[in-house]
CHARMM-style PDB file with segment names, atoms N, HN, CA, C and O in Angstrom:
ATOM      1  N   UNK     1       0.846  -1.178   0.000  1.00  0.00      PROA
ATOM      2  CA  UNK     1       0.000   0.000   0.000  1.00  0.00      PROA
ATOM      3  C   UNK     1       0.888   1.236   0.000  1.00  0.00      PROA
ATOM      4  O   UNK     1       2.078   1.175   0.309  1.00  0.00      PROA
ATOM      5  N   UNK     2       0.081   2.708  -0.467  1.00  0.00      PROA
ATOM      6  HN  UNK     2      -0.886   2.758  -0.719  1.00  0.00      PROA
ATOM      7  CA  UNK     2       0.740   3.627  -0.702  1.00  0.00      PROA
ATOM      8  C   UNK     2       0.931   4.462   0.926  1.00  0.00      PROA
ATOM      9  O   UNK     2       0.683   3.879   1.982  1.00  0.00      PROA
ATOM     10  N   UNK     3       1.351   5.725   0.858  1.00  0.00      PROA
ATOM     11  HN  UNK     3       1.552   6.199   0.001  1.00  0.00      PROA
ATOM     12  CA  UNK     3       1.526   6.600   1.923  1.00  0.00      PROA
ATOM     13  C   UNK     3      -0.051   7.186   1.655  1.00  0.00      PROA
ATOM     14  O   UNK     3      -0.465   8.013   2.467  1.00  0.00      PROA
ATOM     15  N   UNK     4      -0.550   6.957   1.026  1.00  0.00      PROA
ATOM     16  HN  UNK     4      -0.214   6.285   0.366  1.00  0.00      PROA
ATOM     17  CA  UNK     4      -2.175   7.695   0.769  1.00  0.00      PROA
ATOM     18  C   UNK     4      -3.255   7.283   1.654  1.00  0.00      PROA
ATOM     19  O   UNK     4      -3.736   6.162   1.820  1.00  0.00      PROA
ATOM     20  N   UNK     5      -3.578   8.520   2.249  1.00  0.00      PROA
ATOM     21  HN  UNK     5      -3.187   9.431   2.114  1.00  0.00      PROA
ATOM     22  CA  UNK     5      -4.546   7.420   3.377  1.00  0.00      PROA
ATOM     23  C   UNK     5      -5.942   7.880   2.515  1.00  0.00      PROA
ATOM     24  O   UNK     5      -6.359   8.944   2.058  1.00  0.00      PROA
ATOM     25  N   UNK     6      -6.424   6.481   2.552  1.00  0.00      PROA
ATOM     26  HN  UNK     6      -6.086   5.616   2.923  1.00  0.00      PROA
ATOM     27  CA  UNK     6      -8.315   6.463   2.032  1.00  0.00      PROA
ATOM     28  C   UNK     6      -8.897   7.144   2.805  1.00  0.00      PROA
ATOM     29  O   UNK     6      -8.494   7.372   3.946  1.00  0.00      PROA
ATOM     30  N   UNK     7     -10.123   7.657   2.225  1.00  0.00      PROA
ATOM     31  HN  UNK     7     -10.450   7.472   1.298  1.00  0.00      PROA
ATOM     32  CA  UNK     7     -11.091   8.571   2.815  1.00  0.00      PROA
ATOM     33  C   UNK     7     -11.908   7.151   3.331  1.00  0.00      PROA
ATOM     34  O   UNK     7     -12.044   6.174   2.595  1.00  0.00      PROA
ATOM     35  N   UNK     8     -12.486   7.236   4.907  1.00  0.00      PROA
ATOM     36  HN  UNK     8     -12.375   8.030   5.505  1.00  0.00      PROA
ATOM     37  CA  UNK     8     -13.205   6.548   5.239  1.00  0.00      PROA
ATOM     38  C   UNK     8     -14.290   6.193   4.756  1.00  0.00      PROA
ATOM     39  O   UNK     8     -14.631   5.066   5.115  1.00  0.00      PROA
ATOM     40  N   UNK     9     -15.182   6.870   3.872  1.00  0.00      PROA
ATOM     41  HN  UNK     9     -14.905   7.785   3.580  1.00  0.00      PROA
ATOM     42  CA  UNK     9     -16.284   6.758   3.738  1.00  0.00      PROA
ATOM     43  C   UNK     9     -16.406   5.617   2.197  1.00  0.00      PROA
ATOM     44  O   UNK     9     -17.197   4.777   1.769  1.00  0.00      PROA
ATOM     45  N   UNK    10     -14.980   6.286   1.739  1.00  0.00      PROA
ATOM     46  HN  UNK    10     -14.337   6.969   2.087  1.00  0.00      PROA
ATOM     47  CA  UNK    10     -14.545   5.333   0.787  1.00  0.00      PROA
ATOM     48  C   UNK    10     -14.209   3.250   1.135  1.00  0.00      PROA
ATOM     49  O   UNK    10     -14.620   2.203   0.634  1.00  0.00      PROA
ATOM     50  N   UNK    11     -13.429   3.568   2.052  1.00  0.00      PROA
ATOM     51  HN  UNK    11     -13.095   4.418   2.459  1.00  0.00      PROA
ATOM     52  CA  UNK    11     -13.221   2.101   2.571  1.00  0.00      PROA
ATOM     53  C   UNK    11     -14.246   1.755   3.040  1.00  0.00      PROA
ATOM     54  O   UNK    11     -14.070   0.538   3.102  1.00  0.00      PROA
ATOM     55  N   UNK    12     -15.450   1.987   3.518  1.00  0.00      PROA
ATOM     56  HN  UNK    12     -15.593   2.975   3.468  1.00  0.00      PROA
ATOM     57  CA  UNK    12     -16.495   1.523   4.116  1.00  0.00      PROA
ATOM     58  C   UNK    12     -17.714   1.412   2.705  1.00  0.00      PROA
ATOM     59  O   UNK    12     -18.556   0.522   2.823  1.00  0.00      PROA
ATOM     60  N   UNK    13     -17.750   1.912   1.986  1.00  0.00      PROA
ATOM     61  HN  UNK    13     -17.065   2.635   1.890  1.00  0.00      PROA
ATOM     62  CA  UNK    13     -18.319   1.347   0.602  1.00  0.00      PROA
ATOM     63  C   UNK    13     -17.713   0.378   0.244  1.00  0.00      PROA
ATOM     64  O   UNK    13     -18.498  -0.508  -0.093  1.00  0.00      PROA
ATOM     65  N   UNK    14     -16.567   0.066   0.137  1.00  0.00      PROA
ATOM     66  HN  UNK    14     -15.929   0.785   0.411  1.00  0.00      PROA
ATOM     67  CA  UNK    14     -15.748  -0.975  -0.372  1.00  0.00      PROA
ATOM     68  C   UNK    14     -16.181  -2.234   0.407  1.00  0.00      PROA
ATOM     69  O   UNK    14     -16.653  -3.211  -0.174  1.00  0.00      PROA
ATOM     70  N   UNK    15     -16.035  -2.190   1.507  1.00  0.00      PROA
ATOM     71  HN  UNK    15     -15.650  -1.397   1.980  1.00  0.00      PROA
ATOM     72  CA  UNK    15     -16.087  -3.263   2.778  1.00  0.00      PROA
ATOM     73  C   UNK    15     -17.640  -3.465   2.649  1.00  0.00      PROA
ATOM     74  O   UNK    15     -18.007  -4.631   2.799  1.00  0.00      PROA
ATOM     75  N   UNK    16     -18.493  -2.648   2.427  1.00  0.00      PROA
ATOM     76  HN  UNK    16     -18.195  -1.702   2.305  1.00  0.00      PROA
ATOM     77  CA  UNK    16     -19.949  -2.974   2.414  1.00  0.00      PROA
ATOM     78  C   UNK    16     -20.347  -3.861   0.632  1.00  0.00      PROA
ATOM     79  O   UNK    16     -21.405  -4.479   0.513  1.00  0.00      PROA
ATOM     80  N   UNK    17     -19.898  -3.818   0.102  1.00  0.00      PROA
ATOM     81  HN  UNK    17     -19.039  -3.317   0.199  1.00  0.00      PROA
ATOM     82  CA  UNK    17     -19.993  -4.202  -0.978  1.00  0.00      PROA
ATOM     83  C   UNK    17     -19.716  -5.447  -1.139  1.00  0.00      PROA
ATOM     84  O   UNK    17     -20.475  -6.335  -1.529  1.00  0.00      PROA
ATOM     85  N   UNK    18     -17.890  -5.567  -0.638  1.00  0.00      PROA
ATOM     86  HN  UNK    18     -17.274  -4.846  -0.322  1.00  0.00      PROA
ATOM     87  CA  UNK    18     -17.227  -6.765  -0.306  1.00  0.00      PROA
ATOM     88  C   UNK    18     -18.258  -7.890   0.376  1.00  0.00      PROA
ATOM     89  O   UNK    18     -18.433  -9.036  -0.038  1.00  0.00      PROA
ATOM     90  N   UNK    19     -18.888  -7.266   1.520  1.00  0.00      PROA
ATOM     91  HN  UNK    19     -18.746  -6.335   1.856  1.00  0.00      PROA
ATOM     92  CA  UNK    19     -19.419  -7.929   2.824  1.00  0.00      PROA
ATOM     93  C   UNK    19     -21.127  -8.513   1.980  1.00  0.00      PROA
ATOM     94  O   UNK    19     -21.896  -9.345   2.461  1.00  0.00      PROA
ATOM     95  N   UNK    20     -21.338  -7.630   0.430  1.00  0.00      PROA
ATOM     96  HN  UNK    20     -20.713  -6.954   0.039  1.00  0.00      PROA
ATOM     97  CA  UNK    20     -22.896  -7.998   0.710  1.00  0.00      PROA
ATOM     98  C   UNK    20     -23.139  -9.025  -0.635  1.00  0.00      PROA
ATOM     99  O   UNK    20     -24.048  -9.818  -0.879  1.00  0.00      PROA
ATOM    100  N   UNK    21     -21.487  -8.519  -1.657  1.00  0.00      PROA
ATOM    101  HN  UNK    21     -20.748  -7.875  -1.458  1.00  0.00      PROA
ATOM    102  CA  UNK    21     -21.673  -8.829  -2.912  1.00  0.00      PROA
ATOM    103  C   UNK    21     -20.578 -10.013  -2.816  1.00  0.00      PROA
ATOM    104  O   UNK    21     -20.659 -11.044  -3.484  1.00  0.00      PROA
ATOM    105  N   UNK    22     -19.390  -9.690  -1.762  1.00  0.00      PROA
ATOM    106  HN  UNK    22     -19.324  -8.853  -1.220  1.00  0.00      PROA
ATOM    107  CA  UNK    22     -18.232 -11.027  -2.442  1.00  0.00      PROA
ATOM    108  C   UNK    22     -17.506 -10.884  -3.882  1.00  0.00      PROA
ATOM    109  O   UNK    22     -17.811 -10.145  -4.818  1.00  0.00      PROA
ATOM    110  N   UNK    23     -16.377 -11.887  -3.763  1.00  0.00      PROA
ATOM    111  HN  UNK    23     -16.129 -12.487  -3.002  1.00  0.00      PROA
ATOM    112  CA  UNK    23     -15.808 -11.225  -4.561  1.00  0.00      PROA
ATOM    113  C   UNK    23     -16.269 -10.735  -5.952  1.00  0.00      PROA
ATOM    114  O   UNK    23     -15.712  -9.916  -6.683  1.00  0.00      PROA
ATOM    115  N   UNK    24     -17.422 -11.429  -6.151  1.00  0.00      PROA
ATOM    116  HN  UNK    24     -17.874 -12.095  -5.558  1.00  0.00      PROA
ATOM    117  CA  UNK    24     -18.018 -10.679  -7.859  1.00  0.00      PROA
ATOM    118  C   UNK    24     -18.172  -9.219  -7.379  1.00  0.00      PROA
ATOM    119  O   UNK    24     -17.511  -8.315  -7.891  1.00  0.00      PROA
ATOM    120  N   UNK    25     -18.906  -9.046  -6.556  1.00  0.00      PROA
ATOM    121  HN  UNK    25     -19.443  -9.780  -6.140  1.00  0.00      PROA
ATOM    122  CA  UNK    25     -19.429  -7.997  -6.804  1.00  0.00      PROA
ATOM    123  C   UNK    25     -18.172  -6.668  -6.595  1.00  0.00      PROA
ATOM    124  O   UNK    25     -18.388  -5.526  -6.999  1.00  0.00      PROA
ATOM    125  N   UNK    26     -17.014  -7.033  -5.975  1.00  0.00      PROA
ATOM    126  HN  UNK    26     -16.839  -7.961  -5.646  1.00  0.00      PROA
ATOM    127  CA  UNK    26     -15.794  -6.376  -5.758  1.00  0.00      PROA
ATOM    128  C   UNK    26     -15.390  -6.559  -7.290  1.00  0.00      PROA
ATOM    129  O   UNK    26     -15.313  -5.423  -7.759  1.00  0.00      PROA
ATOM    130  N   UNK    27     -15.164  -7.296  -8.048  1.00  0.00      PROA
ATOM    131  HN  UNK    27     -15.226  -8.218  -7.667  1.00  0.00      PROA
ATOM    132  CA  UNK    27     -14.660  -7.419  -9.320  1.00  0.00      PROA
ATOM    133  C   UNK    27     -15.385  -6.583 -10.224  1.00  0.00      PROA
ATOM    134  O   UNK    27     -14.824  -6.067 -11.190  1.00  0.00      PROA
ATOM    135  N   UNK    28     -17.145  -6.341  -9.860  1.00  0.00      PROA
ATOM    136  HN  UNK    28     -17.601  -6.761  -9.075  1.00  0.00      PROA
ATOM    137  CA  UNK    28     -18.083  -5.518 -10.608  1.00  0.00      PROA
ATOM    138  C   UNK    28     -17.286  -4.046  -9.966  1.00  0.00      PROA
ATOM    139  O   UNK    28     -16.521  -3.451 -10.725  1.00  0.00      PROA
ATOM    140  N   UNK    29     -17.467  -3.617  -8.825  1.00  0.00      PROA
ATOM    141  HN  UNK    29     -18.089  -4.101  -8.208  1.00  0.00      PROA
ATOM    142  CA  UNK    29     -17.121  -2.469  -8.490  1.00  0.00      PROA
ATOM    143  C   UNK    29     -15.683  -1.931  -8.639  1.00  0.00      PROA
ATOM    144  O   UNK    29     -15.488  -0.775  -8.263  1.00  0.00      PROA
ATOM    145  N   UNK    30     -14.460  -2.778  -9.242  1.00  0.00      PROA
ATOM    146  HN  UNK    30     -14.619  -3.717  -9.548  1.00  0.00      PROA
ATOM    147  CA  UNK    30     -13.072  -2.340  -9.859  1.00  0.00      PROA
ATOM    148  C   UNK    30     -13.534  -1.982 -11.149  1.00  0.00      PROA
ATOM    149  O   UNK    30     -13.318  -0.846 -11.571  1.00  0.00      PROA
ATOM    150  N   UNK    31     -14.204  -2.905 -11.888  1.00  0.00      PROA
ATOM    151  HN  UNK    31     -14.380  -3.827 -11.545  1.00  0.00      PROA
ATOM    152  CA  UNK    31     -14.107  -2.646 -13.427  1.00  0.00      PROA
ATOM    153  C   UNK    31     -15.276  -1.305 -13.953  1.00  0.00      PROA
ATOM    154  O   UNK    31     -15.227  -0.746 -15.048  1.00  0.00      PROA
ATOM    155  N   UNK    32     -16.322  -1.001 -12.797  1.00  0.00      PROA
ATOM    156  HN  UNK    32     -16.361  -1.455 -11.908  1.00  0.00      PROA
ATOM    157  CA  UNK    32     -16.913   0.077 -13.149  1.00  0.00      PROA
ATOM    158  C   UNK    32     -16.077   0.993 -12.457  1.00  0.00      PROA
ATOM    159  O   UNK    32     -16.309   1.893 -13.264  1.00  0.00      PROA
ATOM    160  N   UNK    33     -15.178   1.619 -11.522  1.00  0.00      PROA
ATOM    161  HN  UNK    33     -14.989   0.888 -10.867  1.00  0.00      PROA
ATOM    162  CA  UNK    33     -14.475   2.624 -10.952  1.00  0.00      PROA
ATOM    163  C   UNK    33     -13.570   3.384 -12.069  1.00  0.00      PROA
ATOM    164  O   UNK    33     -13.302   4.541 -12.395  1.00  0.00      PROA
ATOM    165  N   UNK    34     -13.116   1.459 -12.644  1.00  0.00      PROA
ATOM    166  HN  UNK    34     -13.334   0.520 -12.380  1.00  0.00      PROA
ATOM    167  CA  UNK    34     -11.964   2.205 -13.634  1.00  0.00      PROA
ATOM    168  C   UNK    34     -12.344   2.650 -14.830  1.00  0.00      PROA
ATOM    169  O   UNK    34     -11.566   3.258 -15.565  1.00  0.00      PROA
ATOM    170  N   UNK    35     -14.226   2.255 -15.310  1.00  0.00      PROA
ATOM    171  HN  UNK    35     -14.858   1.761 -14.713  1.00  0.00      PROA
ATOM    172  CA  UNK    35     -14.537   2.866 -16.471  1.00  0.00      PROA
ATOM    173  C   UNK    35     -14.970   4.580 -15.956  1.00  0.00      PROA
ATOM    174  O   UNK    35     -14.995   5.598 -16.649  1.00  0.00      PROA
ATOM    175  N   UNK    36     -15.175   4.461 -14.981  1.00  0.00      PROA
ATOM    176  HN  UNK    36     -15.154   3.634 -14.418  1.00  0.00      PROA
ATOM    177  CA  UNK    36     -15.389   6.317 -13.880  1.00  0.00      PROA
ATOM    178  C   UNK    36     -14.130   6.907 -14.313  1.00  0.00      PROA
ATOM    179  O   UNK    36     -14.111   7.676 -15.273  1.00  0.00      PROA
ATOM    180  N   UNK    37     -12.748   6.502 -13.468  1.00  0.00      PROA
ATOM    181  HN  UNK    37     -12.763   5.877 -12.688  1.00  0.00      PROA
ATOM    182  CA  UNK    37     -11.674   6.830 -13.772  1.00  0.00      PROA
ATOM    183  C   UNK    37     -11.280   7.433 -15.257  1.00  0.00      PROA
ATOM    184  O   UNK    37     -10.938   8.606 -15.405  1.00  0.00      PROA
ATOM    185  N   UNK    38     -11.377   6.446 -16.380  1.00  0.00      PROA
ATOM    186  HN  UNK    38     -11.655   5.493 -16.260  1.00  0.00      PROA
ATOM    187  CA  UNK    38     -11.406   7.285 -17.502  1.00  0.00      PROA
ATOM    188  C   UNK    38     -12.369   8.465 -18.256  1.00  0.00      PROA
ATOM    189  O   UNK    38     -12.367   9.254 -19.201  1.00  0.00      PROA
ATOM    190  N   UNK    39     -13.104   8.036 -17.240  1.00  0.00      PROA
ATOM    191  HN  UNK    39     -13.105   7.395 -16.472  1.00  0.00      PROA
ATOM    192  CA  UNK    39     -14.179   9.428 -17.490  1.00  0.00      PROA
ATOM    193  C   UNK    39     -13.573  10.369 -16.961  1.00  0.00      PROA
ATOM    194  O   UNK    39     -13.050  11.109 -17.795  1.00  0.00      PROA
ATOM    195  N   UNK    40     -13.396  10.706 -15.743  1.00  0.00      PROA
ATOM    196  HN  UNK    40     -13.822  10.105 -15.066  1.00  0.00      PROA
ATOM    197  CA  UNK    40     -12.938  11.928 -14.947  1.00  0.00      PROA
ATOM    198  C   UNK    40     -11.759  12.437 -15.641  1.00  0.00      PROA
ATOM    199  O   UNK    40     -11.798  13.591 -16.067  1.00  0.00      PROA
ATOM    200  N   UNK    41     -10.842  11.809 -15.788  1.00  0.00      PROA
ATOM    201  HN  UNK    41     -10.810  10.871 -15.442  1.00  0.00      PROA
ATOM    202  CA  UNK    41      -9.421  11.870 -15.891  1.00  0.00      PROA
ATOM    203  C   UNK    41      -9.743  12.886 -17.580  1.00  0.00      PROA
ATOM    204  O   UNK    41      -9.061  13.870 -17.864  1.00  0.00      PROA
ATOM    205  N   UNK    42     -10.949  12.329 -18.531  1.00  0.00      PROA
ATOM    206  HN  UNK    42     -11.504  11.529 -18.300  1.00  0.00      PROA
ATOM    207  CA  UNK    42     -10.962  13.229 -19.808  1.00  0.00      PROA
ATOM    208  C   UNK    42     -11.486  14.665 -19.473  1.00  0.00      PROA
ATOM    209  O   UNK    42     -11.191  15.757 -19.959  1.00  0.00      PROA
ATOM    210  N   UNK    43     -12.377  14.300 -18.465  1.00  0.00      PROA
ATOM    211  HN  UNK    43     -12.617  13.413 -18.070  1.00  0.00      PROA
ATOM    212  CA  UNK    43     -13.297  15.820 -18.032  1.00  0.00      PROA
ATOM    213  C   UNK    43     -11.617  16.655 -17.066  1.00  0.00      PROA
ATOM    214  O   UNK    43     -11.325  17.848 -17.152  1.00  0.00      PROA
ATOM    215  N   UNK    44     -11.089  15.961 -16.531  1.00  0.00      PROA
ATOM    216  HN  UNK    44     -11.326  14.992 -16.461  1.00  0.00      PROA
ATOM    217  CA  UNK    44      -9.732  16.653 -16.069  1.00  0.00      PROA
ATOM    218  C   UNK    44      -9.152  17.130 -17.067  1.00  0.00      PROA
ATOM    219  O   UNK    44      -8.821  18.314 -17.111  1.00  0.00      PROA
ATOM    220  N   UNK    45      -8.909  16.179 -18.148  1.00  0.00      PROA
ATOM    221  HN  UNK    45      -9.178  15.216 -18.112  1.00  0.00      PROA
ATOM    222  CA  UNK    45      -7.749  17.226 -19.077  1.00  0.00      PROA
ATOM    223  C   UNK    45      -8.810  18.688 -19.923  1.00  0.00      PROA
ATOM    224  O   UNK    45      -8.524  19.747 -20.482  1.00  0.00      PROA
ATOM    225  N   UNK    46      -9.768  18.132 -19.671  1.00  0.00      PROA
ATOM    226  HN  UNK    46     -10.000  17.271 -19.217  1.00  0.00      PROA
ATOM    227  CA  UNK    46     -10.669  19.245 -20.634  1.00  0.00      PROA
ATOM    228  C   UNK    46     -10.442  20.591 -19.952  1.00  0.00      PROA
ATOM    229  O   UNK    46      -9.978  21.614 -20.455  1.00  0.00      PROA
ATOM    230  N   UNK    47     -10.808  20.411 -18.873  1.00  0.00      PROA
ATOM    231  HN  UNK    47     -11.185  19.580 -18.464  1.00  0.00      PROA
ATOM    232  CA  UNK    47     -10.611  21.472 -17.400  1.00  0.00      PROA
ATOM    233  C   UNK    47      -9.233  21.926 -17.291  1.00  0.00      PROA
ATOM    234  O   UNK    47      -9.212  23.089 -16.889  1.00  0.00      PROA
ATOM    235  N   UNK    48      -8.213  21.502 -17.473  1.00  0.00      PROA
ATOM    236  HN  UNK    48      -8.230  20.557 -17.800  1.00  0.00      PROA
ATOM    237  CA  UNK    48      -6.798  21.556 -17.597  1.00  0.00      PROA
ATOM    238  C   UNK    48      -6.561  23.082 -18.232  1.00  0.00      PROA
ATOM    239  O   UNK    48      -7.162  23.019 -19.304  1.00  0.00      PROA
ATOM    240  N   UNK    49      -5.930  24.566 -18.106  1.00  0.00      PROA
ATOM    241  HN  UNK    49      -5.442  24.618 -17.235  1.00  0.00      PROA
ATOM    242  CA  UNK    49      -5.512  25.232 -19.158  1.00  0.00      PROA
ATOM    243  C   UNK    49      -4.789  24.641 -20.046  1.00  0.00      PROA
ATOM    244  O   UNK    49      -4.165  23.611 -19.793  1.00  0.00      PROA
ATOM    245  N   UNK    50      -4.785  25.291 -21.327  1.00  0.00      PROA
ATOM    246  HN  UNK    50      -5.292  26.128 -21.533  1.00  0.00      PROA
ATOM    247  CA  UNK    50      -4.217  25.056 -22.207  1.00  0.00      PROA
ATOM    248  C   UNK    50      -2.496  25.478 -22.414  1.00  0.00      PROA
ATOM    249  O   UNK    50      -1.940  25.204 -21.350  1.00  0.00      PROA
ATOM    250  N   UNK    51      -1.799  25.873 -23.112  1.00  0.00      PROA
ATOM    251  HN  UNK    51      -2.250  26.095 -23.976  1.00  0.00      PROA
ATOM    252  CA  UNK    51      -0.571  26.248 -23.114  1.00  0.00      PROA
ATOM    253  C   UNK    51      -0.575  27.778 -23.588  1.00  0.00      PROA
ATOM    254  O   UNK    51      -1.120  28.132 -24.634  1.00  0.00      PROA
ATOM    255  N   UNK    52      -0.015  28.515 -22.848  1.00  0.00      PROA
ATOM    256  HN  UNK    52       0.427  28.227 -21.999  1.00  0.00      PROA
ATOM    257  CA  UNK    52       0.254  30.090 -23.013  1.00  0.00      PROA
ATOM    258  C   UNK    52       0.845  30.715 -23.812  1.00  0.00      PROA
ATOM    259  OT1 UNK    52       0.906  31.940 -23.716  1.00  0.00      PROA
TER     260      UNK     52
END
């Protein structure tokens, strides 16, 4: 693990999910985060200035 500490509210979605779904449903909730992730990350560069 990193020096990054998780936001609680975050690890406790995780753990509730874990606890209700098992591992599918942990495998459902990586592979939709990381289709989130590439969402944000485009709306980030959009938001980004441009070069001066």
């Amino acid at each position: 693990m990193s020096d990054h500490t998780i936001e609680p509210d975050i690890a406790e979605a995780v753990h509730a999910v874990a606890n209700r779904y098992g591992v599918a449903g942990l495998e459902d909730l990586i592979d939709l985060a990381q289709q989130e992730l590439v969402v944000a990350r485009k709306a980030l560069e959009e938001l980004a200035p441009g070069p001066d």
